[in-house]
DOVEX-188621 format. One record per residue (C-alpha): x, y, z; residue number from 1; residue in one letter. Coordinates in Angstrom, 1 decimal, padded with zeros to 4 digits. Example, Ala and Ser with C-alpha at 12.3 -4.5 7.8 and 13.67 -1.06 7.14 Angstrom:
BEGIN
<rec><east>012.3</east><north>-004.5</north><up>007.8</up><num>1</num><residuo>A</residuo></rec>
<rec><east>013.7</east><north>-001.1</north><up>007.1</up><num>2</num><residuo>S</residuo></rec>
This chain:
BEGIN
<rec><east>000.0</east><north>000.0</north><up>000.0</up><num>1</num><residuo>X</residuo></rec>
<rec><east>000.8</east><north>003.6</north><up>000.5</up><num>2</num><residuo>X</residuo></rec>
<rec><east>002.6</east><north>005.0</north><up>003.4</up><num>3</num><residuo>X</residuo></rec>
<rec><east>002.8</east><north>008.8</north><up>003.9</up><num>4</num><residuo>X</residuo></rec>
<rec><east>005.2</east><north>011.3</north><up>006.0</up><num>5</num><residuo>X</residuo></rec>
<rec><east>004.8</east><north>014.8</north><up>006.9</up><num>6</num><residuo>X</residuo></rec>
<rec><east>008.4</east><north>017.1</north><up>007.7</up><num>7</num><residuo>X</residuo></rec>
<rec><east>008.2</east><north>020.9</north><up>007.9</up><num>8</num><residuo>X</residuo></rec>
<rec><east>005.8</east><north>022.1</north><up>010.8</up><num>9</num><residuo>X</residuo></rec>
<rec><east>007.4</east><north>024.6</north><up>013.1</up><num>10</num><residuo>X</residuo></rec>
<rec><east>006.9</east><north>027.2</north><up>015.5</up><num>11</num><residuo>X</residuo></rec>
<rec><east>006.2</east><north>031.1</north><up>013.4</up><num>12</num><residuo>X</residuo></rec>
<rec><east>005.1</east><north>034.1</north><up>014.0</up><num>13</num><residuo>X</residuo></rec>
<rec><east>002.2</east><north>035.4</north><up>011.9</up><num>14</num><residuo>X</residuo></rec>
<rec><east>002.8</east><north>037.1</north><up>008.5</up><num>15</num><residuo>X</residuo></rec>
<rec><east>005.8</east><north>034.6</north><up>008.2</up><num>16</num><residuo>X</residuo></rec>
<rec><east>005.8</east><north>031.5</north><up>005.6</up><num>17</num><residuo>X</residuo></rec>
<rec><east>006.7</east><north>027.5</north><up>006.1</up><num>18</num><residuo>X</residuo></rec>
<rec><east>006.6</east><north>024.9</north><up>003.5</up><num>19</num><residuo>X</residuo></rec>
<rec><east>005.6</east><north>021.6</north><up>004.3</up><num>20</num><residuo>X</residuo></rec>
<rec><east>006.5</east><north>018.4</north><up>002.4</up><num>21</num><residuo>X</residuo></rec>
<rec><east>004.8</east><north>014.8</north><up>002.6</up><num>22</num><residuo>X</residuo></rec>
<rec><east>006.4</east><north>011.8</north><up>001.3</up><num>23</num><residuo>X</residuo></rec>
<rec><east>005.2</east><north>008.6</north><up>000.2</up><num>24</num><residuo>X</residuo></rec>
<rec><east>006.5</east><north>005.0</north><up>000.0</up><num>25</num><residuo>X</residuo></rec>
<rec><east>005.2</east><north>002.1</north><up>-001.0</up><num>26</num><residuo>X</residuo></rec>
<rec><east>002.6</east><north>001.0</north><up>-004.3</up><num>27</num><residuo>X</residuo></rec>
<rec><east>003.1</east><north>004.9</north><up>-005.0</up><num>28</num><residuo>X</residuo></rec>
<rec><east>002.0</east><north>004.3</north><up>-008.3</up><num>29</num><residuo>X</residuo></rec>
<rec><east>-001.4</east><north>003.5</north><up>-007.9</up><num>30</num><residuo>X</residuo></rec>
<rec><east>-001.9</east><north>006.9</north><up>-006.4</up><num>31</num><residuo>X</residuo></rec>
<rec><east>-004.3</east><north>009.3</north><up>-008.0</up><num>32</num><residuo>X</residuo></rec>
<rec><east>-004.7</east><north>012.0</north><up>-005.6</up><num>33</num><residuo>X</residuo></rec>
<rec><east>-003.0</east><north>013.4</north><up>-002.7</up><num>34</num><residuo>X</residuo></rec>
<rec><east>-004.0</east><north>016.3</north><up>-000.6</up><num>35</num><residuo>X</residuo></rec>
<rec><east>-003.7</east><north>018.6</north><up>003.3</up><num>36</num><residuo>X</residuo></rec>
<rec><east>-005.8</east><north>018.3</north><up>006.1</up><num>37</num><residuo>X</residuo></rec>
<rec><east>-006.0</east><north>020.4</north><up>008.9</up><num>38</num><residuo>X</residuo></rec>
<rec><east>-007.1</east><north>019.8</north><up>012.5</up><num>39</num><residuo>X</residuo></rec>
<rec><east>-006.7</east><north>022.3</north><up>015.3</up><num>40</num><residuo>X</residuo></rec>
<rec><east>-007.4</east><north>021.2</north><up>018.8</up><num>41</num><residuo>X</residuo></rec>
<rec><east>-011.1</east><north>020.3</north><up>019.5</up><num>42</num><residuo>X</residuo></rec>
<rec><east>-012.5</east><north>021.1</north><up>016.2</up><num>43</num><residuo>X</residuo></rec>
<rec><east>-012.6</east><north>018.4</north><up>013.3</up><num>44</num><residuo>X</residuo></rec>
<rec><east>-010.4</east><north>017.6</north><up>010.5</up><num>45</num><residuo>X</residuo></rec>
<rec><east>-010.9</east><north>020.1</north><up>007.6</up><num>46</num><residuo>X</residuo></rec>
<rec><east>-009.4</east><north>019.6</north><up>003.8</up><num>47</num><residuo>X</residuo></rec>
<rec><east>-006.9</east><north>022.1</north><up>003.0</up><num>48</num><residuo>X</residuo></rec>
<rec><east>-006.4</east><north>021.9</north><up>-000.3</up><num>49</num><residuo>X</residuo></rec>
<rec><east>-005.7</east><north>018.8</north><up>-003.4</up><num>50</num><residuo>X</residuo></rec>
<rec><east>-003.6</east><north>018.2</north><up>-006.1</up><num>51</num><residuo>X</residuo></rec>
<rec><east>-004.0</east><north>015.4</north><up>-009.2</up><num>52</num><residuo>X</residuo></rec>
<rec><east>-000.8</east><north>013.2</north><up>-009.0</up><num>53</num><residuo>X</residuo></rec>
<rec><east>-000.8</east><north>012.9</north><up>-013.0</up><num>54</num><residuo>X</residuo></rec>
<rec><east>-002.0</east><north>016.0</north><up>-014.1</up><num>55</num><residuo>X</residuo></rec>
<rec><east>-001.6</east><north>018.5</north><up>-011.4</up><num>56</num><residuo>X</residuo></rec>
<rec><east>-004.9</east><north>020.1</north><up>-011.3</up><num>57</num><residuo>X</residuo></rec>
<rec><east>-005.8</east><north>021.6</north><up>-007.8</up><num>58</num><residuo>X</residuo></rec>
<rec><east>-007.9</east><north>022.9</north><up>-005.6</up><num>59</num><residuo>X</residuo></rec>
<rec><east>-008.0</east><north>024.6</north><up>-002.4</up><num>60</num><residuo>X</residuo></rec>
<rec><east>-010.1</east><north>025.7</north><up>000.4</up><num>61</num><residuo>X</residuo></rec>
<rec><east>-011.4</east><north>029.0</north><up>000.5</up><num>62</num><residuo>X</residuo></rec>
<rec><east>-009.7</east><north>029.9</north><up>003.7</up><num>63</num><residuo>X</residuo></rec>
<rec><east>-006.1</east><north>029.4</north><up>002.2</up><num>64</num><residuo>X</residuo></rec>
<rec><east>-006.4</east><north>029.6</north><up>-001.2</up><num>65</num><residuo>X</residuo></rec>
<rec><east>-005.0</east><north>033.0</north><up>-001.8</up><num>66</num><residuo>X</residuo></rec>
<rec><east>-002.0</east><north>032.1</north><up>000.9</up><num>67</num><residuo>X</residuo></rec>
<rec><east>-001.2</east><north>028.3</north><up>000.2</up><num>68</num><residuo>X</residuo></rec>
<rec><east>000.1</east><north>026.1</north><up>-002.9</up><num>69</num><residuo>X</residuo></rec>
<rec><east>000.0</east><north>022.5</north><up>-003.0</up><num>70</num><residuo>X</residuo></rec>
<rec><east>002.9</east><north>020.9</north><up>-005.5</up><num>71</num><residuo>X</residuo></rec>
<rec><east>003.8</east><north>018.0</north><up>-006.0</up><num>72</num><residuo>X</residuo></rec>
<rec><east>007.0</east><north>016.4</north><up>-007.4</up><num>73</num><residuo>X</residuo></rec>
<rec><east>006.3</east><north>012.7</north><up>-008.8</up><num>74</num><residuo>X</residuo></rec>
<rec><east>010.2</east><north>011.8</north><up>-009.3</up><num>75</num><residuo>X</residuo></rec>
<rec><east>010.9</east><north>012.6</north><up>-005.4</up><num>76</num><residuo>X</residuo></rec>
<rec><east>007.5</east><north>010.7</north><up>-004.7</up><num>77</num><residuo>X</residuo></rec>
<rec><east>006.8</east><north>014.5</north><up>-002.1</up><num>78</num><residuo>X</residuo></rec>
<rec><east>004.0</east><north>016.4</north><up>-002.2</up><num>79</num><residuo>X</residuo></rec>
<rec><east>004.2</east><north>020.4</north><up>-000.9</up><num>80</num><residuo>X</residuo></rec>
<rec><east>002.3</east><north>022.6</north><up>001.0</up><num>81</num><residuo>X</residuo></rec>
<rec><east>003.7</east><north>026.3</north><up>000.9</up><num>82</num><residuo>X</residuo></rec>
<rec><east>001.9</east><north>028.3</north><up>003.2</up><num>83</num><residuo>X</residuo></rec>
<rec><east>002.3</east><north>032.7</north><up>003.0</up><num>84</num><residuo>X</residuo></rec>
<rec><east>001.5</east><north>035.2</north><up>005.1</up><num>85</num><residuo>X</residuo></rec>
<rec><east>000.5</east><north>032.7</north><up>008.0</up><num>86</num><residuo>X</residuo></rec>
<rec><east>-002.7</east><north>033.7</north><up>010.6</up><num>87</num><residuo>X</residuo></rec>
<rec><east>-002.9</east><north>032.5</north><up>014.2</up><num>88</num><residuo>X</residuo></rec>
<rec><east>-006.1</east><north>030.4</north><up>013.0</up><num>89</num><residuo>X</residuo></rec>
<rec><east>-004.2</east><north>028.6</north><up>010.7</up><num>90</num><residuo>X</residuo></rec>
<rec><east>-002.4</east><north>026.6</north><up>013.8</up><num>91</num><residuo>X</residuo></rec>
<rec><east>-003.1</east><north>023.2</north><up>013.2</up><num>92</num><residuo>X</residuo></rec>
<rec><east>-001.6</east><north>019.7</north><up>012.8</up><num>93</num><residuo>X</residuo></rec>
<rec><east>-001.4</east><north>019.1</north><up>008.9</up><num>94</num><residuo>X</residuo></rec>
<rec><east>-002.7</east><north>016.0</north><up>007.8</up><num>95</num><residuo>X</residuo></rec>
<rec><east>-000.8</east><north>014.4</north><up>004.6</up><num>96</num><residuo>X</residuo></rec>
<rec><east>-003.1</east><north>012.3</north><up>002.7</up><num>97</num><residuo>X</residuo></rec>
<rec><east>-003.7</east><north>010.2</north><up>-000.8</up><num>98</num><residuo>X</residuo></rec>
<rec><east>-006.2</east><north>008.3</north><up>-002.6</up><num>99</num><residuo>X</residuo></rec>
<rec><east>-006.2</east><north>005.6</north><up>-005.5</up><num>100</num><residuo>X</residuo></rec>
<rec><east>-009.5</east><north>007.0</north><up>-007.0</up><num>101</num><residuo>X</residuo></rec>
<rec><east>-012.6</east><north>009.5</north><up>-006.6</up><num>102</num><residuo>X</residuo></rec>
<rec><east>-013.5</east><north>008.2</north><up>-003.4</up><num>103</num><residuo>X</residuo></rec>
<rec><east>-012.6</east><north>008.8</north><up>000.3</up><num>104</num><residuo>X</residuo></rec>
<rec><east>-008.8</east><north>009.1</north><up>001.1</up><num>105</num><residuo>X</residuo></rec>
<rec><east>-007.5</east><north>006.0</north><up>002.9</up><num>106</num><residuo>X</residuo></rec>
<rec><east>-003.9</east><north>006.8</north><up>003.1</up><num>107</num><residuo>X</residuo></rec>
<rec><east>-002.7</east><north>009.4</north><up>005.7</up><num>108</num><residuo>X</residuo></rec>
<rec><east>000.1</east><north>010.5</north><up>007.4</up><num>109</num><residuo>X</residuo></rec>
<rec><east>001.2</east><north>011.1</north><up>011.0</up><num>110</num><residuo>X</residuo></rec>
<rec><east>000.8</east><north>014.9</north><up>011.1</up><num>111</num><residuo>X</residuo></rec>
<rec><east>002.8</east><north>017.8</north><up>011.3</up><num>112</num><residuo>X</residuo></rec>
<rec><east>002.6</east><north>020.5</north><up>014.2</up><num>113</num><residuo>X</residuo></rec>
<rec><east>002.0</east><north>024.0</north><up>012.3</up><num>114</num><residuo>X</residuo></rec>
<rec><east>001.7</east><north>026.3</north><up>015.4</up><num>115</num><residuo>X</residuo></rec>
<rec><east>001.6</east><north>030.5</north><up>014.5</up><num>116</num><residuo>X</residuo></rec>
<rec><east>002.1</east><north>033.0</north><up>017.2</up><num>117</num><residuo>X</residuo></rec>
<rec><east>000.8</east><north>036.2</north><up>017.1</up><num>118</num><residuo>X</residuo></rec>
C-alpha cells in the first residue's frame, strides 16, 4: 500500500511563511490523488487543499487559497504545501493524505505541528 510522511511544521510568527513536504512510499503508483488536512485542537479535521498526481490540477479551500500552494513532485514521490502570510487560526496539525481514485482518502500520514504566534 501507500505510506505517507509529513516534515516541515514549526513554530512562526504570523505574517511569516513555512513549506511543508509529505512523502510517500510504498505502491506509490497506484496513487491518484494526494491532498492537506488540517485539525486544530477540539474542532474536526478540515481539507486544505488537493492536487491530481498525473496531471496536477488543484484545488484549495477557501480559507487558504489566496496564501497556500499545493505541488507536488512525482520523481521525489513528495508532495508540498507552501503556506504565505501565515494567521494565528491557521495553527493546526497538517494531515498528509492520498487516494487511489474518486473516493474517500485512505492513506494518511502522521501529522505535522504547524503552530503560529501572534
Amino acid at each position: 500500500q501507500v505510506q505517507l510522511e509529513e516534515s516541515g511544521g514549526d513554530l512562526v510568527q504570523a505574517g511569516e511563511s513555512l513549506r511543508l513536504s509529505c512523502v510517500a512510499s510504498g505502491r506509490t503508483f497506484s496513487i491518484y490523488t494526494m491532498a492537506w488536512f488540517r485539525q486544530a485542537p477540539g474542532k474536526e479535521r478540515d481539507f486544505v487543499a488537493r492536487i491530481t498526481w498525473s496531471g496536477g490540477s488543484t484545488s484549495y479551500a477557501d480559507s487558504v487559497k489566496d496564501r497556500f500552494t499545493i505541488s507536488r513532485d512525482k520523481a521525489k514521490n513528495t508532495v508540498y504545501l507552501q503556506m504565505n502570510s501565515l494567521k494565528p487560526q491557521d495553527t493546526a496539525v497538517y494531515y498528509c493524505a492520498a487516494r487511489t481514485g474518486p473516493g474517500a482518502y485512505g492513506f494518511w500520514g502522521q501529522g505535522t505541528q504547524v503552530t503560529v504566534s501572534s
